[in-house]
C-alpha positions as CSV (number, residue, x, y, z in Angstrom):
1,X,2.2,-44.1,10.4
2,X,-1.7,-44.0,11.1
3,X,-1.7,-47.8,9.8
4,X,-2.8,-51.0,12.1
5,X,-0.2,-52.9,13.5
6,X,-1.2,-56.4,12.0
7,X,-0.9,-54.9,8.8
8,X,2.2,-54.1,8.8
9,X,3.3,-57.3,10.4
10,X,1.6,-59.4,7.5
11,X,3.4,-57.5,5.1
12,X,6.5,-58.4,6.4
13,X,6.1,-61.6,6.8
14,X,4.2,-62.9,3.4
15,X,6.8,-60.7,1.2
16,X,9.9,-62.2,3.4
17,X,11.3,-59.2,4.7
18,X,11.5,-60.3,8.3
19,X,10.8,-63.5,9.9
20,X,8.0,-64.4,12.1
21,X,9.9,-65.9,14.5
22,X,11.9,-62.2,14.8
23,X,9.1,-59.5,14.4
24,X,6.9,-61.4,17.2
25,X,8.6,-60.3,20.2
26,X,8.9,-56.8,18.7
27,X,5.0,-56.9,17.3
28,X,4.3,-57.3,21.5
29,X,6.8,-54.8,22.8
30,X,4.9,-52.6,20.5
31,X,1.6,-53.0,21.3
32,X,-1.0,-51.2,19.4
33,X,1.6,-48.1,18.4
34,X,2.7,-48.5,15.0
35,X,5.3,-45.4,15.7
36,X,6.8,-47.7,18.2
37,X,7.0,-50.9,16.0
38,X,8.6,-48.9,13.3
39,X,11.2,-47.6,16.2
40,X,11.5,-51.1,17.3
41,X,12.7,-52.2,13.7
42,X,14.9,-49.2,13.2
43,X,16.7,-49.0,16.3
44,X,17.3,-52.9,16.0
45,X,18.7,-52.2,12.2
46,X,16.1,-54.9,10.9
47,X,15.6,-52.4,8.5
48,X,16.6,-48.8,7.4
49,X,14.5,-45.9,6.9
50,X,14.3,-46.1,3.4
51,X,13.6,-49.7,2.7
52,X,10.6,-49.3,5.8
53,X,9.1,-45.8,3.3
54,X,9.3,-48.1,0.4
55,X,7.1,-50.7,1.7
56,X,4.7,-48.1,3.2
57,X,4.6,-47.2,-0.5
58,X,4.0,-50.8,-2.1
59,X,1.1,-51.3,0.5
60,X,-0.7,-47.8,0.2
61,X,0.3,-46.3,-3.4
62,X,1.8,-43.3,-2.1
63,X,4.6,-42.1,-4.3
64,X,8.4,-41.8,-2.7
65,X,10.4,-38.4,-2.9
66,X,14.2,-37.6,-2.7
67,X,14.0,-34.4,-1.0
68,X,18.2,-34.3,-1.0
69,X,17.8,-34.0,-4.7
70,X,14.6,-31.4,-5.0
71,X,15.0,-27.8,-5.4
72,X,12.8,-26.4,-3.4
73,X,11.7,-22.5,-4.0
74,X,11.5,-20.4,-0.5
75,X,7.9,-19.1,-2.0
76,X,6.8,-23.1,-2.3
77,X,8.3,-23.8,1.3
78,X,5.9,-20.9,2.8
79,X,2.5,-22.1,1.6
80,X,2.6,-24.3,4.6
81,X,3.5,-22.3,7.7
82,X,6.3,-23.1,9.7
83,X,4.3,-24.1,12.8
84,X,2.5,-26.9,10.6
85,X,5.3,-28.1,9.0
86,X,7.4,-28.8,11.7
87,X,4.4,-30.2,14.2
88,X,3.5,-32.4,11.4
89,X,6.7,-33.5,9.6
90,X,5.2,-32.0,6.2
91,X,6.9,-30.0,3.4
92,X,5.5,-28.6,0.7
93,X,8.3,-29.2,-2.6
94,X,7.1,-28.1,-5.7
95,X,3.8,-26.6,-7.0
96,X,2.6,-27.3,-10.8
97,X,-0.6,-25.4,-11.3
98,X,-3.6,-26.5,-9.1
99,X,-1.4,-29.4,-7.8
100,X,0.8,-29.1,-4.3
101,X,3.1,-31.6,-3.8
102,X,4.6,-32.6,-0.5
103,X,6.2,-35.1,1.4
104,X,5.1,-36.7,4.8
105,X,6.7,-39.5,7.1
106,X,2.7,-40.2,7.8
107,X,1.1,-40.3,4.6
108,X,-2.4,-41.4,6.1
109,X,-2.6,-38.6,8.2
110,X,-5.3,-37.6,6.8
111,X,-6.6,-34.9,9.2
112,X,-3.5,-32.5,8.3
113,X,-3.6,-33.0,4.6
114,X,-7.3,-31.7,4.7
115,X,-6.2,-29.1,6.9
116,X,-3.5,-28.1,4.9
117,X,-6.2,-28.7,1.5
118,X,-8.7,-26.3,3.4
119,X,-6.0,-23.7,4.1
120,X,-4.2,-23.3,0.5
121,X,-7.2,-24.4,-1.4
122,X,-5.1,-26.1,-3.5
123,X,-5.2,-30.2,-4.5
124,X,-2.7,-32.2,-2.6
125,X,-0.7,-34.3,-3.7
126,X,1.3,-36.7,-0.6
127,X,4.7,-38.1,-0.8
128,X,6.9,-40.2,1.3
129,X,9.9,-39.2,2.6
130,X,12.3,-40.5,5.6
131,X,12.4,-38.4,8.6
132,X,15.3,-37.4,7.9
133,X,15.0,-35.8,4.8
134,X,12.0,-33.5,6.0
135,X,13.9,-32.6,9.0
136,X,16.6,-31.4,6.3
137,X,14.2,-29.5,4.8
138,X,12.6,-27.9,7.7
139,X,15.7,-25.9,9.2
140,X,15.2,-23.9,5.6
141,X,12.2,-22.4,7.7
142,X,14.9,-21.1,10.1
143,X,18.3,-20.8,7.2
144,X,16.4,-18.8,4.9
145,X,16.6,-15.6,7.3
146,X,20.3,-16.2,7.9
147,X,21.6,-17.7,5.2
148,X,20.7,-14.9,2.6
149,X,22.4,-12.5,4.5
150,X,26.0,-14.0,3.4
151,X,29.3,-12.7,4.6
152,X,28.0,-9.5,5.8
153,X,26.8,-11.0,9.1
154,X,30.8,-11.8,9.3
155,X,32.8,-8.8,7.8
156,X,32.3,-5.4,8.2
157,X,32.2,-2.5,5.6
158,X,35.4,-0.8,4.9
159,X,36.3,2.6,2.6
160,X,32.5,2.3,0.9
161,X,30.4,5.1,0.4
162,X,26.7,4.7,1.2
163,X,25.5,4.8,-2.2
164,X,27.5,1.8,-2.6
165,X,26.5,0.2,0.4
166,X,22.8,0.3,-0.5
167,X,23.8,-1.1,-3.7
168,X,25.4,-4.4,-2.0
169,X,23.9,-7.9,-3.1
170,X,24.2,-9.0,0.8
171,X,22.8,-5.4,2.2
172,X,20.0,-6.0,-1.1
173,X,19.4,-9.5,0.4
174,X,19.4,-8.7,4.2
175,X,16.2,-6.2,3.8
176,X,14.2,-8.3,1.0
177,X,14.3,-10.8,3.5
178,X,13.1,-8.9,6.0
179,X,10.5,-7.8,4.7
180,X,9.2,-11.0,3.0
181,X,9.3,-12.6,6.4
182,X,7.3,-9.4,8.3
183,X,4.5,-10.2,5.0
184,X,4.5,-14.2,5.8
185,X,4.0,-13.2,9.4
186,X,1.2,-10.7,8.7
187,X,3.2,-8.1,10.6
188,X,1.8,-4.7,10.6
189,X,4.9,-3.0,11.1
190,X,8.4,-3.5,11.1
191,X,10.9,-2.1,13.6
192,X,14.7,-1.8,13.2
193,X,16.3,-0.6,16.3
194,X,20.2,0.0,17.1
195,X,21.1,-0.8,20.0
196,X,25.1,-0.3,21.6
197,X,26.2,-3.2,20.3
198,X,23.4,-4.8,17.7
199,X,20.1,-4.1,15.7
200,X,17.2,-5.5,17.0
201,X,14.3,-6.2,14.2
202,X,11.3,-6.6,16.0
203,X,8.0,-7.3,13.8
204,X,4.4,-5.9,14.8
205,X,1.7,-9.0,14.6
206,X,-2.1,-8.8,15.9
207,X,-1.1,-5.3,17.8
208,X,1.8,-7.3,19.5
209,X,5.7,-6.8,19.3
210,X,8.0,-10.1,18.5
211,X,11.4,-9.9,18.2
212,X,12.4,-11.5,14.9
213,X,16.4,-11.6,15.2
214,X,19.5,-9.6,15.8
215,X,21.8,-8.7,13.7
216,X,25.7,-7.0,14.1
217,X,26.0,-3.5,14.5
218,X,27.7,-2.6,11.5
219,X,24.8,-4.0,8.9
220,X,23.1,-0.6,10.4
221,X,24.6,1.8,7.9
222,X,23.8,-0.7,4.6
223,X,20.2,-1.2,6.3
224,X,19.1,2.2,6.9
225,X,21.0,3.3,3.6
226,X,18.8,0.9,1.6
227,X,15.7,2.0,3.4
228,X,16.3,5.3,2.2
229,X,17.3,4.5,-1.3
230,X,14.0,2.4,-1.5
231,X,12.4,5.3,0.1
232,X,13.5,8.1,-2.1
233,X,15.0,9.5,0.8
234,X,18.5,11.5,1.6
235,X,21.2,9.0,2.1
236,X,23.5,11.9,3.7
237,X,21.1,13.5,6.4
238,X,21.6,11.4,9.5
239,X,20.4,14.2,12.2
240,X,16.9,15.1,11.0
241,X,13.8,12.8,10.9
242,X,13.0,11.4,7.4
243,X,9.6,10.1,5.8
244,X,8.9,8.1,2.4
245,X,7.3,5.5,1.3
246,X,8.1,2.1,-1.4
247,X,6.0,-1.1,-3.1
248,X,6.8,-4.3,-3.2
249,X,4.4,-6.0,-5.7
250,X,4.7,-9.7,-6.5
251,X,2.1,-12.3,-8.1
252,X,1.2,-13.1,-4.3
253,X,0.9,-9.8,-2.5
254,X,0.7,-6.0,-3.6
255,X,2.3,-3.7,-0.6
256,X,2.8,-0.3,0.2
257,X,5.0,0.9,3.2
258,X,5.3,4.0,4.9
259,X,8.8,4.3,6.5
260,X,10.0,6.5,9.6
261,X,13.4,7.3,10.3
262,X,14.5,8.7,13.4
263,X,18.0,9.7,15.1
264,X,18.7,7.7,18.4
265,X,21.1,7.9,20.5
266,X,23.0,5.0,18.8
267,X,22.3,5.3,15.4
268,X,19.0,5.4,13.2
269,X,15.6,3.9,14.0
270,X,14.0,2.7,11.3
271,X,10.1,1.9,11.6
272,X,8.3,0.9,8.5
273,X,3.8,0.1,8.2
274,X,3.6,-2.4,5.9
275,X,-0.3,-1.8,4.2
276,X,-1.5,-4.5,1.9
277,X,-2.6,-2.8,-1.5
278,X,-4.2,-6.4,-2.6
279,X,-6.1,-7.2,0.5
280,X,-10.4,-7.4,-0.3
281,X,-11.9,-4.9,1.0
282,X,-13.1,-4.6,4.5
283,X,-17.1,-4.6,5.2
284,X,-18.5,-3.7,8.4
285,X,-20.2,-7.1,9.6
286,X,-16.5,-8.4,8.8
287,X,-14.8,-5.7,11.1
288,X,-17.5,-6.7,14.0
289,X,-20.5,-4.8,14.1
290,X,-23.8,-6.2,14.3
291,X,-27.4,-5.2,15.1
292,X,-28.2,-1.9,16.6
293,X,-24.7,-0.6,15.8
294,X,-25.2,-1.5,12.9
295,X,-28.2,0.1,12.0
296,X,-27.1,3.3,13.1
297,X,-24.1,3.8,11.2
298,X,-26.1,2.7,7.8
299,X,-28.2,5.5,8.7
300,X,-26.2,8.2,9.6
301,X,-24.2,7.6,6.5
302,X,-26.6,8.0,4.5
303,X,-27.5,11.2,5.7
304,X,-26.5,14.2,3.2
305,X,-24.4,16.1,5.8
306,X,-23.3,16.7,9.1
307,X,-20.0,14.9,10.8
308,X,-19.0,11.5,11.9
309,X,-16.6,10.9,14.2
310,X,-14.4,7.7,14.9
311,X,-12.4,7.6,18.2
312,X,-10.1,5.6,19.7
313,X,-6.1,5.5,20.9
314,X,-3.2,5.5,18.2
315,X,-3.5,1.4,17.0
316,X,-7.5,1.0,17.1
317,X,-8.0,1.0,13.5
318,X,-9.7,3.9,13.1
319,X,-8.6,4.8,9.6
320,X,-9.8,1.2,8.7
321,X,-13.4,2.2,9.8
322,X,-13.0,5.6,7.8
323,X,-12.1,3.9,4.7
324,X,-14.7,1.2,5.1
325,X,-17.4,3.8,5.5
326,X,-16.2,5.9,2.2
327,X,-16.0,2.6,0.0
328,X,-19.7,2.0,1.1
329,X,-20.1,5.5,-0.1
330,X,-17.6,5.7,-3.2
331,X,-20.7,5.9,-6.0
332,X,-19.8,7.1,-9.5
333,X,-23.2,9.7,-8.5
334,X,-20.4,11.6,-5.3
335,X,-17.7,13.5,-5.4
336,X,-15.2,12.3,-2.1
337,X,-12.1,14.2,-1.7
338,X,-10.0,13.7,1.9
339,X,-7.1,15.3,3.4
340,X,-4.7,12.5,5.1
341,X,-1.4,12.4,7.2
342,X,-0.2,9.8,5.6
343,X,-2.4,8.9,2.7
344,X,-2.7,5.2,4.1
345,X,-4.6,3.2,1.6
346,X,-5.0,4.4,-2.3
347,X,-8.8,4.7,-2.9
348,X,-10.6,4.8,-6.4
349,X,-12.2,7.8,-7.7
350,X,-11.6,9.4,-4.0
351,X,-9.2,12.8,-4.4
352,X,-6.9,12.2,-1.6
353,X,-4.2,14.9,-0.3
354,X,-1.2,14.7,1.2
355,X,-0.6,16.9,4.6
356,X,2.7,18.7,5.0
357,X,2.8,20.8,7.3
358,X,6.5,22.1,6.5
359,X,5.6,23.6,3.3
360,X,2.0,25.1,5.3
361,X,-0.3,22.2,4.4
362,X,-2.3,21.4,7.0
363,X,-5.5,19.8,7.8
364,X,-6.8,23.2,8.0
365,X,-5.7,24.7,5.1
366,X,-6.2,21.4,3.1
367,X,-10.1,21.4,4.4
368,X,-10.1,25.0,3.9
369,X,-9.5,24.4,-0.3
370,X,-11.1,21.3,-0.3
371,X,-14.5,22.8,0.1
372,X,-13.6,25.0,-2.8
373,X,-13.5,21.9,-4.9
374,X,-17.5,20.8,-4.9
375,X,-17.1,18.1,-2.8
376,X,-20.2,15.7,-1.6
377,X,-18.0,14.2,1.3
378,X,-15.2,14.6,3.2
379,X,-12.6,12.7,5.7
380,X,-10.2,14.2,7.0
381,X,-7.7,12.0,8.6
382,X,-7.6,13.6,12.0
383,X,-9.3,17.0,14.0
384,X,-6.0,18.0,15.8
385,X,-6.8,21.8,16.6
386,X,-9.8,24.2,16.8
387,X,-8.9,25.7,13.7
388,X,-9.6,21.8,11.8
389,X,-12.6,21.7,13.6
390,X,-14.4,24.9,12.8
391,X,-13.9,24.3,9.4
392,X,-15.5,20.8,9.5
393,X,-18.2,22.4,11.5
394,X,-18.9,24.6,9.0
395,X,-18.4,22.4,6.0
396,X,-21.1,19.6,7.9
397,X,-23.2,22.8,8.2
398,X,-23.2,23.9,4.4
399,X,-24.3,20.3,3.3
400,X,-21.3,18.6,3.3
401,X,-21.1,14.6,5.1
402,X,-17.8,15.1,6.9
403,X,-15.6,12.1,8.3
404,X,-12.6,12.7,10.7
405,X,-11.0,10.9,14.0
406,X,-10.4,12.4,17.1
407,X,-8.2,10.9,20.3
408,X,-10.6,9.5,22.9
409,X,-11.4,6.6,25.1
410,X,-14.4,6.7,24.5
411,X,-17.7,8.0,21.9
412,X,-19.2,10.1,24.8
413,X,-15.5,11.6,25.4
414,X,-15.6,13.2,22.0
415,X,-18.3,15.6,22.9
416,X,-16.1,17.7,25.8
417,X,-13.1,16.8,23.7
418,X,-14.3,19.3,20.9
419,X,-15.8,21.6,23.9
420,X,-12.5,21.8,24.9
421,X,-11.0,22.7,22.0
422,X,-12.9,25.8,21.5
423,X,-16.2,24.6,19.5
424,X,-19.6,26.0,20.6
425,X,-21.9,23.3,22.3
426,X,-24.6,24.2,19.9
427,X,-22.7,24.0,16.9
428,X,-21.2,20.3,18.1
429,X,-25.2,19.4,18.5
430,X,-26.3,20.9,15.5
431,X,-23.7,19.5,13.1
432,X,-22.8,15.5,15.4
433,X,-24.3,13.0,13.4
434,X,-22.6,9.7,15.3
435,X,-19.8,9.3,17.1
436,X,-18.1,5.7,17.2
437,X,-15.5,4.3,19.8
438,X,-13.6,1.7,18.9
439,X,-10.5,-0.7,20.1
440,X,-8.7,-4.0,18.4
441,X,-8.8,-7.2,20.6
442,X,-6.7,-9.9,19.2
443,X,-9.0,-13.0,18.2
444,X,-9.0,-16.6,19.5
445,X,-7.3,-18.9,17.1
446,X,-10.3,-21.4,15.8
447,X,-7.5,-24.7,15.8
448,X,-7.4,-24.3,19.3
449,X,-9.4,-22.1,21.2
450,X,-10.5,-23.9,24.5
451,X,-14.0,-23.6,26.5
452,X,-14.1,-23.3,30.2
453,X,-16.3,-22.0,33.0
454,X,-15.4,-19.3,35.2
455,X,-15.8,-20.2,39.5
456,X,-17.1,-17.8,41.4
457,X,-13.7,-16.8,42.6
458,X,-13.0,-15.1,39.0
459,X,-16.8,-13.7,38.9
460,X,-15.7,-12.0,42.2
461,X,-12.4,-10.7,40.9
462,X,-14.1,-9.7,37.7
463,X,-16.6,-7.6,39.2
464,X,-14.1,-5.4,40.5
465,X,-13.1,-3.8,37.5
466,X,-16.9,-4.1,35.6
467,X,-20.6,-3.7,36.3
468,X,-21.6,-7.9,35.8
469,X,-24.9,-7.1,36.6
470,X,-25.3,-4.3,33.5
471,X,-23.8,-6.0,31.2
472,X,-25.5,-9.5,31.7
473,X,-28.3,-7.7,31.5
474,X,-27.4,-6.2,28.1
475,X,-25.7,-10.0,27.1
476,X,-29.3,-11.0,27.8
477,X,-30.8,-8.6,25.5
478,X,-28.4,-9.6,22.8
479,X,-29.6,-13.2,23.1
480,X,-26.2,-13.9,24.6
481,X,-27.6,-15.0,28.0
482,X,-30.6,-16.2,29.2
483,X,-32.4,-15.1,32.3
484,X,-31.9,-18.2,34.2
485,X,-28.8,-18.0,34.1
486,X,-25.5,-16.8,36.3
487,X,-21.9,-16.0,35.0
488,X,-20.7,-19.3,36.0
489,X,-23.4,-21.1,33.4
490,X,-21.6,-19.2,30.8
491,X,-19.5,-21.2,28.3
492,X,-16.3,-18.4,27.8
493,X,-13.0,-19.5,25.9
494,X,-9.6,-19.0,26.2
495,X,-6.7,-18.8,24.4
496,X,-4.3,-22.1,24.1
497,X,-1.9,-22.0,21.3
498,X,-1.2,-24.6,18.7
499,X,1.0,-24.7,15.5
500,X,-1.5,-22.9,13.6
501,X,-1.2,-19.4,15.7
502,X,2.5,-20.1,16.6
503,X,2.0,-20.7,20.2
504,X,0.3,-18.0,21.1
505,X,-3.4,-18.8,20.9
506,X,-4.4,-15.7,18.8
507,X,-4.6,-15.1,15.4
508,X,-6.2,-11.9,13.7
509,X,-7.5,-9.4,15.4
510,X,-11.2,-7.9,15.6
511,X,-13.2,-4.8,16.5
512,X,-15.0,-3.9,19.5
513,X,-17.4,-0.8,19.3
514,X,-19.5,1.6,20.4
515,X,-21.8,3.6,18.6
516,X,-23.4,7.0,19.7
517,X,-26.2,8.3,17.9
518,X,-26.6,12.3,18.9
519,X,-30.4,12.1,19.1
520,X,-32.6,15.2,20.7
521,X,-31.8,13.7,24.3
522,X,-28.5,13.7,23.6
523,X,-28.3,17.2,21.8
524,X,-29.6,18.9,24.7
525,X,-27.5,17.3,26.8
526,X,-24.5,18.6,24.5
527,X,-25.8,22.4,24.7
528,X,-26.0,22.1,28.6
529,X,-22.2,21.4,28.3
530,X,-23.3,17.7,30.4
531,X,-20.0,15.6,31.2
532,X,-19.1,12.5,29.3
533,X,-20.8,10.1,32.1
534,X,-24.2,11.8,31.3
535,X,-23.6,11.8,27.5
536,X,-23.1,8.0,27.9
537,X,-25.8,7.1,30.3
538,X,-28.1,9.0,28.0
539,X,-26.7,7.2,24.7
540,X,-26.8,3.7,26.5
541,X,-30.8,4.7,27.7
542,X,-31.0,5.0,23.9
543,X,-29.6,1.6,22.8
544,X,-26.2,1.8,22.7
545,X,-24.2,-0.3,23.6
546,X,-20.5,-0.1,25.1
547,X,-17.5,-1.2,24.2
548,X,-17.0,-3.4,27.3
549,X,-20.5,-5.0,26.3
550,X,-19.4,-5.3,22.8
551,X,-16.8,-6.7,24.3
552,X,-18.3,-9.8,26.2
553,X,-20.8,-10.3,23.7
554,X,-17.3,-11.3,21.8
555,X,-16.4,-13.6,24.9
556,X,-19.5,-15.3,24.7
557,X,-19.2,-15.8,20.8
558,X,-15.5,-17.4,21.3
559,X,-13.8,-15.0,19.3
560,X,-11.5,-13.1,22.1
561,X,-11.1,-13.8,25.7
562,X,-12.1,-11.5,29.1
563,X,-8.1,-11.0,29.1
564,X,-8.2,-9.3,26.0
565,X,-11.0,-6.9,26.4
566,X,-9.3,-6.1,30.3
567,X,-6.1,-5.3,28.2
568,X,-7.9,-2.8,26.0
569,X,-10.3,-1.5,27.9
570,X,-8.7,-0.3,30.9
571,X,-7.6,3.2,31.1
């Protein structure tokens, strides 16, 4: 309890409930830590845990609970994370309208019920409980996963069919609870993986696999069986890959996924990207881009035709940055119409198409009839062939704003990328409005984020893998740095770990761009058939700035670390 010693000594003495003559060698042991007088008068059974909540009651007001005899709902229990629950010895136990009610042992820790009122905008409303109690209520955190799987962690399946398998309460159970635990963990994807002996579930957070549990071998069948009843997909076909999609849609989240099935040597993989349907929409100062970067990309978007490219490995969130740019667009005034493989997020008043390339719809031939439709805009979910991108070439040269993705490191790499695949360098120069390079870098978690210095030891090391002296020069440009300055001076952050992230010091993730403008310089350069390096040196003459510099401009902000943009950036 956060509460001054003497004060809880006077109470027990004026209201009789130990004698002076008793508590006084205990009050010294103790010191100035009331944790340790209350241990003190516990472990001597002076008094029990209850009677010592109720007095903290009578001398602060704060209500007492019986959490042995509350019903607590699993969707109640989650409004407070795990991490914060347990570091904290805080439950949330019922919720009626605005009001959260939950139980502490330290009722006047303060700090964490602000942090918790900041977090779930919601009023709190603190309890007292006994340790005990809490502790009860805190391995739910850790039963709920288990427990709702009942007896089919135990027995295996015998003379069912699958249809009746998928059907099972316990099989039913086993992948809502999955799946509720991937959403509470903000998990991008979820991986089910048989293994010779098990199934490993692994979940996909901030770009990063965790393992999540694993489970017997024979829940596999009833798993994957459910997946594909959920999924509208065949139950019987166990040798050929299998897509679908589902929703789940409750009062606290709207998701779609997209599942993947895919024969392994010991059984099916399952692999299912969760996209959240109900999530506000993403702007681009939100996603990371600032300044000159900025300015560019509310230019050339704006521009009635011609092609924008995004770039980037599998994972970068390009598709995020397409869909950002067409909602800035999406005016009642436009007709937008894309071609997608998948169709990721739905988008209102956007036609979006479905490739399948079985049945002969491609990219190509879904480009091909799009611009038969009178379309303003275009995206195209990705330029795979030469055959895709002469018919965006074309389209950005009849007056038509076209938006795809292409697989580069980086915005200069584009250029010889479409070279390569057949386009004429004129046509690429004539019809390039921007290119922009992108990664994800997984972002310092604000609780405990912690601020060093590097030595010159790490400078040295550092400079082996990046130009310091360019980009301080460009950090100084950004106001990052100042000219009196050296890399040492520079306040950087690291990652820590706390409750709030779960240990691992990150939480969220955030861009880190580049963004090429093809002006004259650079369209010359492009019809010379000039290698990536002198595309880039050109573009950065220009302004732009790389991803490495967007990068440690992050650093410097505190919102990832040098580790993080090594990770991504190294090829």
């Amino acid at each position: 309890m956060k509460v001054d010693n003497t004060q809880l000594y006077n109470h027990l003495v004026t209201n009789g409930v130990i004698g002076q003559d008793v508590l006084m060698p205990l009050f010294s042991q103790a010191e100035q830590s009331n944790t340790q007088l209350n241990t003190l008068l516990l472990q001597g059974e002076l008094i029990n845990e209850k009677g010592l909540i109720q007095i903290y009651s009578q001398m602060f007001g704060f209500p007492i609970v019986d959490l042995s005899k509350a019903d607590i709902l699993e969707k109640t229990l989650h409004i407070i994370p795990e991490q914060i629950a347990k570091k904290n010895n805080v439950v949330a136990f019922s919720r009626k309208g605005n009001d959260l009610n939950v139980a502490m042992t330290n009722p006047e820790d303060l700090q964490t019920v602000d942090f918790i009122k900041k977090k779930t905008d919601l009023n709190i409303v603190v309890h007292i409980a006994t340790e005990a109690d809490i502790k009860e209520v805190l391995h739910q955190y850790t039963k709920t996963l288990k427990a709702e799987f009942g007896d089919l962690l135990q027995e295996e399946e015998s003379g069912k069919s699958l249809e009746q398998i998928a059907q099972d309460l316990p099989i039913i159970r086993i992948v809502d609870t999955l799946v509720k635990h991937a959403i509470l963990q903000g998990a991008s994807d979820i991986h089910i993986e048989p293994l010779e002996k098990s199934v490993i579930v692994r979940y996909r957070v901030d770009g990063m696999l965790r393992q999540a549990m694993s489970l017997p071998k024979h829940t596999l069948s009833g798993i994957v069986a459910r997946i594909k009843v959920l999924g509208n997909l065949k139950l019987d076909e166990h040798r050929l890959p299998q897509d679908g999609r589902f929703k789940m849609e409750t009062d606290e989240y709207k998701i779609s996924f997209r599942v993947s099935i895919l024969p392994v040597f010991d059984g099916e993989k399952v692999v299912m990207r969760l996209l959240d349907e109900g999530s506000a929409g993403l702007t681009l100062e939100k996603m990371g881009l600032y300044g000159n970067a900025m300015e560019v990309i509310h230019r050339e978007i704006n521009k009635p035709n011609g092609m924008i490219l995004v770039t980037g490995p599998t994972g970068s969130g390009k598709t995020t940055t397409l869909y950002t740019v067409l909602d800035i667009l999406n005016k009642p005034d436009v007709n937008i119409s894309t071609v997608e493989d998948p169709v990721e997020y739905r988008m209102q008043n956007v036609n979006q198409t479905q490739v399948h390339a079985k049945i002969g719809m491609t990219f190509a031939a879904g480009l091909r009839s799009l611009l038969r439709q009178d379309p303003d805009m275009i995206m195209v979910g990705e330029i795979r062939d030469k055959e895709t991108l002469e018919i965006a070439i074309h389209a950005a040269m009849t007056g038509h704003l076209v938006l795809s993705t292409l697989h580069t490191n980086s915005a200069a790499g584009a250029i010889p990328r479409m070279v390569d695949m057949g386009a004429e360098p004129f046509l690429i120069a004539s019809t390039t409005n921007m290119v922009i390079g992108q990664r994800l870098v997984r972002k310092l978690c604000d609780e405990c984020r912690e601020a060093y210095r590097m030595t010159p030891k790490e400078v040295e090391t550092l400079g082996a893998s990046f130009n310091l002296d360019t980009i301080f020069e460009v950090m100084i440009g950004l106001g990052a740095a100042q000219k009196t300055q050296t890399w040492t001076d520079l306040q950087l952050y690291k990652a820590k770990g706390c409750s709030e992230c779960g240990g691992l010091g990150y939480k969220g993730r955030r861009g880190i761009y580049e963004v090429l403008e093809v002006t004259e310089s650079v369209e010359k350069l492009i019809v010379q058939k000039a290698t990536t390096d002198d595309i880039e040196r050109e573009a950065r003459r220009c302004g732009m700035v790389t991803m490495v510099e967007d990068g440690f401009y992050k650093v410097l902000g505190g919102i990832t670390t040098i580790d993080e943009v090594l990770r991504v950036t190294q090829e």
